[in-house]
PDB file of N, CA, C and O in Angstrom:
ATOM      1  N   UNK A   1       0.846  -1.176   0.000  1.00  0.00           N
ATOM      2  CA  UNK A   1       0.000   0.000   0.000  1.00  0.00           C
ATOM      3  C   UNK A   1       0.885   1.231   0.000  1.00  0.00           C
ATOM      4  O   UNK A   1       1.375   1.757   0.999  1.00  0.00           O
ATOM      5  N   UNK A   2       1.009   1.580  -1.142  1.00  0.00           N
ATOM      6  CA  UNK A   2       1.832   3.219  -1.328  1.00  0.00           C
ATOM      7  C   UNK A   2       1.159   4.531  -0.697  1.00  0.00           C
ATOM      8  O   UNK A   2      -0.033   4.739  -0.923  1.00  0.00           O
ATOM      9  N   UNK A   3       1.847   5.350   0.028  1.00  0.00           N
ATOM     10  CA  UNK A   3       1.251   6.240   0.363  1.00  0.00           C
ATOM     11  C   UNK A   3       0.855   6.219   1.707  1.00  0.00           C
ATOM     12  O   UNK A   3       0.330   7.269   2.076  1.00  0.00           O
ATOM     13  N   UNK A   4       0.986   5.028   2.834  1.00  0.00           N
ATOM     14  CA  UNK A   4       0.899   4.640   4.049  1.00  0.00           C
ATOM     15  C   UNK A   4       1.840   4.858   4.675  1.00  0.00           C
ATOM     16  O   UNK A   4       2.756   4.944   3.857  1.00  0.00           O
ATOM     17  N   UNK A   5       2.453   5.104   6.256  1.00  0.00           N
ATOM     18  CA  UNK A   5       3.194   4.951   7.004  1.00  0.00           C
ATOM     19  C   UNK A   5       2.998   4.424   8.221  1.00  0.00           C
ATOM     20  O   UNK A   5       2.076   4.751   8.968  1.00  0.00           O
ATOM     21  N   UNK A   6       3.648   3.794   8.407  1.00  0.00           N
ATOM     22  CA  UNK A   6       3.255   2.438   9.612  1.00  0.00           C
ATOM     23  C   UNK A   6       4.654   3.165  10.400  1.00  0.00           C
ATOM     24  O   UNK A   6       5.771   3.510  10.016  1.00  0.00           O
ATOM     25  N   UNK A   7       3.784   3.186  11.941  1.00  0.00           N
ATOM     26  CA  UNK A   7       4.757   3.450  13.436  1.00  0.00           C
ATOM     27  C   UNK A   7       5.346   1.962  13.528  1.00  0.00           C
ATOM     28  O   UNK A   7       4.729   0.897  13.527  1.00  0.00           O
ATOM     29  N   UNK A   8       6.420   2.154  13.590  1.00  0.00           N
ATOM     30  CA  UNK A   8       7.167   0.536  13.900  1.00  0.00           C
ATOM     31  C   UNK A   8       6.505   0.148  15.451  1.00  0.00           C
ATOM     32  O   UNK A   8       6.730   0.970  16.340  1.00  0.00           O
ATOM     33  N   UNK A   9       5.811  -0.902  15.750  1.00  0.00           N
ATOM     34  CA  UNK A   9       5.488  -1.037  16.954  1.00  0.00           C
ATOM     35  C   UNK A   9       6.528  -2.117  17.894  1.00  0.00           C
ATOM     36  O   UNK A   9       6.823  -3.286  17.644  1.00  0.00           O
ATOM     37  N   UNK A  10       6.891  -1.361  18.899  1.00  0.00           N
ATOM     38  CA  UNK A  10       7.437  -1.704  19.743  1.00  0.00           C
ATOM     39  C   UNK A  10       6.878  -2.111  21.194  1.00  0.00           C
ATOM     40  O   UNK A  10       6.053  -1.416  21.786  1.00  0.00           O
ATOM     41  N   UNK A  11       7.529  -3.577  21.827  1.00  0.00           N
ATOM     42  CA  UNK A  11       6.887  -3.604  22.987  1.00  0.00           C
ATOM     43  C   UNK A  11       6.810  -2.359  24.124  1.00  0.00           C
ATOM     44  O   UNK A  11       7.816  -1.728  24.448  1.00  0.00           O
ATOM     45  N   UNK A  12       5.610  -2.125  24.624  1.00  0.00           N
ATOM     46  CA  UNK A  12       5.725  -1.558  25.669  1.00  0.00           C
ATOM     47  C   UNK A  12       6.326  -2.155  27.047  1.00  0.00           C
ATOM     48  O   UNK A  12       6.149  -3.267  27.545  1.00  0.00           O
ATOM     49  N   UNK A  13       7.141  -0.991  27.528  1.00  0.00           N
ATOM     50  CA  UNK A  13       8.380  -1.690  28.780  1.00  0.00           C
ATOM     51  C   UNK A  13       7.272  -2.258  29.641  1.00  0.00           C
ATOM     52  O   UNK A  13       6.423  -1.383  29.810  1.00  0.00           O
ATOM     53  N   UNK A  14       6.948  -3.416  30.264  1.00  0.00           N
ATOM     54  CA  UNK A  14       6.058  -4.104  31.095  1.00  0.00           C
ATOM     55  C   UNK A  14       6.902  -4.023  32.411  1.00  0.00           C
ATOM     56  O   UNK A  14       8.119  -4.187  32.321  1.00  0.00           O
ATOM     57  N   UNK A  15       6.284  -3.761  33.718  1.00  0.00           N
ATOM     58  CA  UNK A  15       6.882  -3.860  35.213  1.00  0.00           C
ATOM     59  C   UNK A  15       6.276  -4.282  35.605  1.00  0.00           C
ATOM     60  O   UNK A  15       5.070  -4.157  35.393  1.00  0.00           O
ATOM     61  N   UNK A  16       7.023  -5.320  36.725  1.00  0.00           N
ATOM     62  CA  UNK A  16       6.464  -6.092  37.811  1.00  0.00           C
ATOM     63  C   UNK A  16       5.784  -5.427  38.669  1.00  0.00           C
ATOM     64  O   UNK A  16       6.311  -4.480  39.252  1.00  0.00           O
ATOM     65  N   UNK A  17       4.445  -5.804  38.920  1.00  0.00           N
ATOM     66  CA  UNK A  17       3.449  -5.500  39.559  1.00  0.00           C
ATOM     67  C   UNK A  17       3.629  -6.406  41.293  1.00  0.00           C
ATOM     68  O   UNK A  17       3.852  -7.607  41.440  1.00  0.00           O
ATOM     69  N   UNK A  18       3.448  -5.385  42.375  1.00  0.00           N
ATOM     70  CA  UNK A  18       4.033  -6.256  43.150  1.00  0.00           C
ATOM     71  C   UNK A  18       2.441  -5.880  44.352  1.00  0.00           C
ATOM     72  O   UNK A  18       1.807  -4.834  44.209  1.00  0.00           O
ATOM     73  N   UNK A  19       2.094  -6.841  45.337  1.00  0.00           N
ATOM     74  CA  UNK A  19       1.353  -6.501  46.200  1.00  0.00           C
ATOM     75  C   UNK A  19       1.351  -5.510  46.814  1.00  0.00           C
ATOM     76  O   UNK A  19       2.419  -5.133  47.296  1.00  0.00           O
ATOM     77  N   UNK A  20       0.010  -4.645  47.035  1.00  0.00           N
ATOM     78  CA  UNK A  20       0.029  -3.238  47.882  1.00  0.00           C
ATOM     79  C   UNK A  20       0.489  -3.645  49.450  1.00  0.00           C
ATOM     80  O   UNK A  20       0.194  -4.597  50.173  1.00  0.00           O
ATOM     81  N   UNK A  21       1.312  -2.521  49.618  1.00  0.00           N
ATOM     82  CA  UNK A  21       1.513  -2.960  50.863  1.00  0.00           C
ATOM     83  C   UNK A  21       0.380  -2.197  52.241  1.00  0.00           C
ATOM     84  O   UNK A  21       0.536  -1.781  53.389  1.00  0.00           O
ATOM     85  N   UNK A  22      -0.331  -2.295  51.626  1.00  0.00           N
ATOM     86  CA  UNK A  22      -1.511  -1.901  52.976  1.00  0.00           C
ATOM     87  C   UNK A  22      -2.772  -2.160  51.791  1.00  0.00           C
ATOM     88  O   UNK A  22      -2.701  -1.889  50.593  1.00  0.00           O
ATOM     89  N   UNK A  23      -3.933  -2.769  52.529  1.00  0.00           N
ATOM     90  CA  UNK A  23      -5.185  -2.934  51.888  1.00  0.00           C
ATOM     91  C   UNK A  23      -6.174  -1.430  52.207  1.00  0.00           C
ATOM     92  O   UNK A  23      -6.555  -1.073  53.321  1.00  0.00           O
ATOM     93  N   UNK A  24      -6.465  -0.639  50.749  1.00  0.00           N
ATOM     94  CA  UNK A  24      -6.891   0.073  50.484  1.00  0.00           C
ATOM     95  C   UNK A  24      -8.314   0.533  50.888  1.00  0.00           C
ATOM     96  O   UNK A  24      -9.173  -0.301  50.600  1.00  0.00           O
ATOM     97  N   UNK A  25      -8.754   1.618  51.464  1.00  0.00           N
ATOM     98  CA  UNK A  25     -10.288   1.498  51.310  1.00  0.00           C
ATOM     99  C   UNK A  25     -10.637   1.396  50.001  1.00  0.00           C
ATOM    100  O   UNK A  25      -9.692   1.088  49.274  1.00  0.00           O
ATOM    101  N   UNK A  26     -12.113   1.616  49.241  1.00  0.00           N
ATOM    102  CA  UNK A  26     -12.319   0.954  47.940  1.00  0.00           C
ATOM    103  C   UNK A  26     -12.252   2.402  47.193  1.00  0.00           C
ATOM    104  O   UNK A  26     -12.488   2.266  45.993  1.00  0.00           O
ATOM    105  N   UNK A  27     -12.010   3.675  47.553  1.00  0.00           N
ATOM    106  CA  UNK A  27     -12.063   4.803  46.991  1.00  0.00           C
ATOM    107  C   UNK A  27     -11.006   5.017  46.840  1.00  0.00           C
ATOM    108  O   UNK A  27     -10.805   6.027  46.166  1.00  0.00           O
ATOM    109  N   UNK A  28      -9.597   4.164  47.400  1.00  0.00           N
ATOM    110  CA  UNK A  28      -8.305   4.503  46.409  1.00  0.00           C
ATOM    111  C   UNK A  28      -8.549   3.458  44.157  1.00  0.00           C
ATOM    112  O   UNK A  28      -8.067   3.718  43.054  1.00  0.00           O
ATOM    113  N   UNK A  29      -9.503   2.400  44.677  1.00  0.00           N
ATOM    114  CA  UNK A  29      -9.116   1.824  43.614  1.00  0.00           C
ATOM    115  C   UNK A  29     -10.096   2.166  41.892  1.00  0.00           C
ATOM    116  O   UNK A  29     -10.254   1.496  40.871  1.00  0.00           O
ATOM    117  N   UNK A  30     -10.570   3.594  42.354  1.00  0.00           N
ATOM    118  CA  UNK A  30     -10.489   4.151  41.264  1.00  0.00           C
ATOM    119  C   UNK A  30      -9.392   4.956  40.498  1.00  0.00           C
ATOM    120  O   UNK A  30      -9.382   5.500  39.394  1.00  0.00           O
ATOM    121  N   UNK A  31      -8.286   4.803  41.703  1.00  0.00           N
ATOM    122  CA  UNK A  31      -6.420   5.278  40.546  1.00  0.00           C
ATOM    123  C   UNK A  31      -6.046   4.364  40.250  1.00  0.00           C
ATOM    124  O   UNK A  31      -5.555   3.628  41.107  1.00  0.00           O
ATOM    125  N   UNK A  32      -6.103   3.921  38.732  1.00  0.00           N
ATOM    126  CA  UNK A  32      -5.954   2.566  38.025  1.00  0.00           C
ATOM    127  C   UNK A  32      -4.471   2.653  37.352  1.00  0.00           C
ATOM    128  O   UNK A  32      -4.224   3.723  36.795  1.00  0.00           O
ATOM    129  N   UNK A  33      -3.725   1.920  37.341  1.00  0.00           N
ATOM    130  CA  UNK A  33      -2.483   2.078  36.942  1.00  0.00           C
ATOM    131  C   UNK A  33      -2.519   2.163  35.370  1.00  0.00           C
ATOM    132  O   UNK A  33      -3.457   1.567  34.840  1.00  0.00           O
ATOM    133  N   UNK A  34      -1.661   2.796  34.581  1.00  0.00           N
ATOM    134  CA  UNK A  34      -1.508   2.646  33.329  1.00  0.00           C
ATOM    135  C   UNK A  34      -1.045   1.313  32.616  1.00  0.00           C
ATOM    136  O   UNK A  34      -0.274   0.426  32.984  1.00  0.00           O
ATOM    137  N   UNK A  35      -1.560   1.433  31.819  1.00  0.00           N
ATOM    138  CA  UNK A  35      -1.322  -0.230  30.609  1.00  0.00           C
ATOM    139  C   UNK A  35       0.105  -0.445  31.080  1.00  0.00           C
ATOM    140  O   UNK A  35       0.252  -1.619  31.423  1.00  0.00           O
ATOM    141  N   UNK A  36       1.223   0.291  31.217  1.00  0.00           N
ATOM    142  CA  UNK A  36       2.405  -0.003  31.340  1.00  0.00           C
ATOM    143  C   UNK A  36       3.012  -1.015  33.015  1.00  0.00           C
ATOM    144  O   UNK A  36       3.985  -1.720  33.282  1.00  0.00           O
ATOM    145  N   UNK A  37       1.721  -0.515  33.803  1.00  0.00           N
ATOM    146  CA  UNK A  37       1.872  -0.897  34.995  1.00  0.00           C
ATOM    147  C   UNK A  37       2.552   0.504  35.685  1.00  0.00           C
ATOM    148  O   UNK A  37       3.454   0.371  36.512  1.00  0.00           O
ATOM    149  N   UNK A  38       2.071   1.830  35.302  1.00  0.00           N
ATOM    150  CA  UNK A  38       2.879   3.164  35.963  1.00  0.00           C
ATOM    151  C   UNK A  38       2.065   3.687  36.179  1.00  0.00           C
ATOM    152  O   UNK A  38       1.015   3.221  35.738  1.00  0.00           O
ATOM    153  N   UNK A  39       1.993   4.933  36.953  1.00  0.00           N
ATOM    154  CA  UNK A  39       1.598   5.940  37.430  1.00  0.00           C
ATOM    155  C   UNK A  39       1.426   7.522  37.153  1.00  0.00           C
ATOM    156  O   UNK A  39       2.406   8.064  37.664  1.00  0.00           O
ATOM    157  N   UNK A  40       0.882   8.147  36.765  1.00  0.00           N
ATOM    158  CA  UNK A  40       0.948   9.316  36.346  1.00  0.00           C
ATOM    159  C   UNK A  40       1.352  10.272  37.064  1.00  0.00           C
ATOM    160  O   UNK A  40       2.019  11.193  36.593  1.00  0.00           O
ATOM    161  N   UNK A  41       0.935  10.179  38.572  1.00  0.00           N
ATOM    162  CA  UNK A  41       1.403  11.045  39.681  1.00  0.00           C
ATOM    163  C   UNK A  41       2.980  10.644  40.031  1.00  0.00           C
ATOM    164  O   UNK A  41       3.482   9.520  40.060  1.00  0.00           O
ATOM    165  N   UNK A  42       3.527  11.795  40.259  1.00  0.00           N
ATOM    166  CA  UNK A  42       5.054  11.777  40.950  1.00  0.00           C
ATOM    167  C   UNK A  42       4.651  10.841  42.988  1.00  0.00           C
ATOM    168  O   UNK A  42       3.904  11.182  43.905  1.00  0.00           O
ATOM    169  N   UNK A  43       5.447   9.874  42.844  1.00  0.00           N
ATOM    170  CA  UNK A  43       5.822   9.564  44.064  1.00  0.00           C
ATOM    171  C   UNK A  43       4.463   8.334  44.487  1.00  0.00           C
ATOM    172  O   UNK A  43       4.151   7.927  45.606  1.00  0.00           O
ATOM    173  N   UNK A  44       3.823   7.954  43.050  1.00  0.00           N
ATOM    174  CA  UNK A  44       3.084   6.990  43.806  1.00  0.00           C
ATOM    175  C   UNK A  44       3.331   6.103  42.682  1.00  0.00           C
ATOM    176  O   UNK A  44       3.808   6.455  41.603  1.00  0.00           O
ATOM    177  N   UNK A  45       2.770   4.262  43.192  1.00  0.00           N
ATOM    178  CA  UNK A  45       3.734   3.240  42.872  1.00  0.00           C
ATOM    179  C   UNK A  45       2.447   2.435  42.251  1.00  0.00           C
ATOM    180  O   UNK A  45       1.419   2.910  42.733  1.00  0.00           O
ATOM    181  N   UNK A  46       2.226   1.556  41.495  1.00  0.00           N
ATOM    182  CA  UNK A  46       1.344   1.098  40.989  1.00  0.00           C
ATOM    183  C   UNK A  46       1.730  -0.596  41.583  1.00  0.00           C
ATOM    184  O   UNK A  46       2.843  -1.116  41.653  1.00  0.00           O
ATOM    185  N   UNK A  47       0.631  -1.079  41.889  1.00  0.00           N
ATOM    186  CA  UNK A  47       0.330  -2.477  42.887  1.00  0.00           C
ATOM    187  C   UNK A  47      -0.982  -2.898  42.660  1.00  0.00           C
ATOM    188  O   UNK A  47      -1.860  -2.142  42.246  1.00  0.00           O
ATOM    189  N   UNK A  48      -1.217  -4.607  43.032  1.00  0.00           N
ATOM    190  CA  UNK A  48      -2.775  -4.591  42.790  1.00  0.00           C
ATOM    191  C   UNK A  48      -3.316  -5.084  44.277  1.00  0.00           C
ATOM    192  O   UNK A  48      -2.636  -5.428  45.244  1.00  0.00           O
ATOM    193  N   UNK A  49      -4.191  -5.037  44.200  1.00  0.00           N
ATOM    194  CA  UNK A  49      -4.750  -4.934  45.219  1.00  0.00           C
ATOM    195  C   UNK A  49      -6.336  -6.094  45.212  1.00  0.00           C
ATOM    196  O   UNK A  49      -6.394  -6.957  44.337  1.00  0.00           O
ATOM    197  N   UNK A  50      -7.214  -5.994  46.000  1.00  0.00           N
ATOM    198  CA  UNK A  50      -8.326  -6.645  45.602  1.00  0.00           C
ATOM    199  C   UNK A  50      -9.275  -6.235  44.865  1.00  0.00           C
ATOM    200  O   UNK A  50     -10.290  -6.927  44.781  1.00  0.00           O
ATOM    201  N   UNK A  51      -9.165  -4.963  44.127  1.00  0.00           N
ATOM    202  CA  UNK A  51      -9.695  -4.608  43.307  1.00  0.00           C
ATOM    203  C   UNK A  51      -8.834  -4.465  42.002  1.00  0.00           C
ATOM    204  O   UNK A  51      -9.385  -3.918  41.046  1.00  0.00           O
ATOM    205  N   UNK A  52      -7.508  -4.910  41.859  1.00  0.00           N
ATOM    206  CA  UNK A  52      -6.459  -4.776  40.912  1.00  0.00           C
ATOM    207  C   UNK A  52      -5.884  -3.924  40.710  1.00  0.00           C
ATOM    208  O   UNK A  52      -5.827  -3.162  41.675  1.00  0.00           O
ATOM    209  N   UNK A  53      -5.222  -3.527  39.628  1.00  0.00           N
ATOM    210  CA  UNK A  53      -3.958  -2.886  39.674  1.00  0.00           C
ATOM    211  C   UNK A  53      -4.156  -1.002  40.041  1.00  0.00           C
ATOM    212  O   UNK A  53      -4.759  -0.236  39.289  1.00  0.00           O
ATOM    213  N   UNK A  54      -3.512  -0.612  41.298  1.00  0.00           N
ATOM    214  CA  UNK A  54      -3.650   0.384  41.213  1.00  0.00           C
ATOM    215  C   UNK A  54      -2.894   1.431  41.906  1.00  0.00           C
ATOM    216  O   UNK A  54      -2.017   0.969  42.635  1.00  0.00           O
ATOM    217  N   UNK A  55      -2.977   2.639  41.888  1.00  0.00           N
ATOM    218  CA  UNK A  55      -1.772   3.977  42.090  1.00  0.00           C
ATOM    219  C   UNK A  55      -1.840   3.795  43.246  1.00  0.00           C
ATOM    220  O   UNK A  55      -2.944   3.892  43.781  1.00  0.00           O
ATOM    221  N   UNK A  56      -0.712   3.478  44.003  1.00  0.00           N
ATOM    222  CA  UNK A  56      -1.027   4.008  45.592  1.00  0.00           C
ATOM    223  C   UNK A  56       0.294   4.700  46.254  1.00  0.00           C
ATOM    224  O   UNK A  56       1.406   4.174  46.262  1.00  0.00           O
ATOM    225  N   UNK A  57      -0.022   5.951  46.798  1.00  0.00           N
ATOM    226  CA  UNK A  57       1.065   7.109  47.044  1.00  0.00           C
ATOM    227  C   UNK A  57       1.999   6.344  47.840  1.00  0.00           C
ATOM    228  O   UNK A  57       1.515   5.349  48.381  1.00  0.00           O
ATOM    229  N   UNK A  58       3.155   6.564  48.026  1.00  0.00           N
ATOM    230  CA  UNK A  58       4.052   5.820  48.573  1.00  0.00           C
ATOM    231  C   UNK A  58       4.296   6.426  49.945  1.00  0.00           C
ATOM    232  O   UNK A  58       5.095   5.790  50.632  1.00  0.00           O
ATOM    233  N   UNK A  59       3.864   7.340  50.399  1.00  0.00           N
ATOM    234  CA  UNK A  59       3.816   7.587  51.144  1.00  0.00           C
ATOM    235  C   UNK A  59       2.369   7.564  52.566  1.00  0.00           C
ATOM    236  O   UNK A  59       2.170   8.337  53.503  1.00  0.00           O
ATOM    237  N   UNK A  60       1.772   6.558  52.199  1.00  0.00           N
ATOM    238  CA  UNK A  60       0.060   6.806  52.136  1.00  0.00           C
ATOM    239  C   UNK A  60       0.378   5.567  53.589  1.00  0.00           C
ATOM    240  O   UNK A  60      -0.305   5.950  54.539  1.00  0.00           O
ATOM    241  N   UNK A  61       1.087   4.436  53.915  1.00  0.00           N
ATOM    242  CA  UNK A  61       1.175   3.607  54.929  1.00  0.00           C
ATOM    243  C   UNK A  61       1.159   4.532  55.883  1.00  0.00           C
ATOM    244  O   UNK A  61       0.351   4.512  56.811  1.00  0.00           O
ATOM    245  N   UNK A  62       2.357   5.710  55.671  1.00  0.00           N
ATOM    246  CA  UNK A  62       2.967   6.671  57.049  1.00  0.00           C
ATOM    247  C   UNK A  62       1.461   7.278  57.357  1.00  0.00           C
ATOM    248  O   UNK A  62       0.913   6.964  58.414  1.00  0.00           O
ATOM    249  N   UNK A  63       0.907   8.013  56.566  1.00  0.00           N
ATOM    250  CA  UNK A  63      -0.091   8.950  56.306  1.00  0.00           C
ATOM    251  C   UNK A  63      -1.386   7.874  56.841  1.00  0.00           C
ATOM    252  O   UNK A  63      -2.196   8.404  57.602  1.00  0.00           O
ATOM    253  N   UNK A  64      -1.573   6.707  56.559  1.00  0.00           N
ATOM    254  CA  UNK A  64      -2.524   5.701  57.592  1.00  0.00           C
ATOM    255  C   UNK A  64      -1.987   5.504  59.308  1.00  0.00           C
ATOM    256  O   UNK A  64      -2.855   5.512  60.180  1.00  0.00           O
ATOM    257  N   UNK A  65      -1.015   5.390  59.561  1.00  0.00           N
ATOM    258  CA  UNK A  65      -0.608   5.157  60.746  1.00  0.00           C
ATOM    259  C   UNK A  65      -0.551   6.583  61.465  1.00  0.00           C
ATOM    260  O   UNK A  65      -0.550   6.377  62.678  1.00  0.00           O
ATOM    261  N   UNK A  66      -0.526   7.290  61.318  1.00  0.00           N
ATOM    262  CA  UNK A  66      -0.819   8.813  61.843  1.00  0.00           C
ATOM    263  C   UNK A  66      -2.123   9.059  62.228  1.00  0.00           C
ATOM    264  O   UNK A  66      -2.304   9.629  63.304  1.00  0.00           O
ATOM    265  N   UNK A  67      -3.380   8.620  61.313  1.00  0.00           N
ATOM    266  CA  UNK A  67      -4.518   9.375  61.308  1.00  0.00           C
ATOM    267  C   UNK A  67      -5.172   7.516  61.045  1.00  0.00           C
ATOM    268  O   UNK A  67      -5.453   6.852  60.048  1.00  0.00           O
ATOM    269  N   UNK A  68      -5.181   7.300  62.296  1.00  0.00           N
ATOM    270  CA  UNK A  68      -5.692   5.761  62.365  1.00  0.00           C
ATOM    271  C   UNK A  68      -7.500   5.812  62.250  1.00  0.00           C
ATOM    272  O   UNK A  68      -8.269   6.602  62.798  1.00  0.00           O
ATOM    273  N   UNK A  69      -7.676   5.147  61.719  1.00  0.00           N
ATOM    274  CA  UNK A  69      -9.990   5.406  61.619  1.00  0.00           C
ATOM    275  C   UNK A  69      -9.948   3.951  62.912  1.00  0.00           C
ATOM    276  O   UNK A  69      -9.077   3.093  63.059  1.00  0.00           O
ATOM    277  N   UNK A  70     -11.061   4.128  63.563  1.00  0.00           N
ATOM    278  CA  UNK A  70     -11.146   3.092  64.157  1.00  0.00           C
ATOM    279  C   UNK A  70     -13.052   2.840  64.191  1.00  0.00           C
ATOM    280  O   UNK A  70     -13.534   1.848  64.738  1.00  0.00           O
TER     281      UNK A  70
END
């Protein structure tokens, strides 16, 4: 087909997806990680969880243990 240009497709870099390390209430797991398994926000880490793969700030364990819900 003359007159076409085709993007050479290349794999996208895939990362290991690793368990959240604290179980989420269910209103973090609308930050869904990107196809790549990344994050759009600076400083948060993509993990799945029981609702699957998703953004969770890396700083968010400290930020639970401070301001405990009981």
């Amino acid at each position: 087909m003359e007159g076409f240009w085709r993007k050479p497709s290349f794999p996208a870099e895939r990362r290991e997806t690793e368990q959240c390390w604290v179980q989420p209430p269910l209103k973090y797991c609308r930050k869904r990680c990107t196809k790549s398994q990344g994050c759009l926000q600076l400083n948060y880490t993509c993990c799945w969880t029981y609702c699957g793969n998703i953004c969770l700030d890396n700083e968010e364990p400290v930020k639970s243990m401070l301001n405990p819900v009981f």
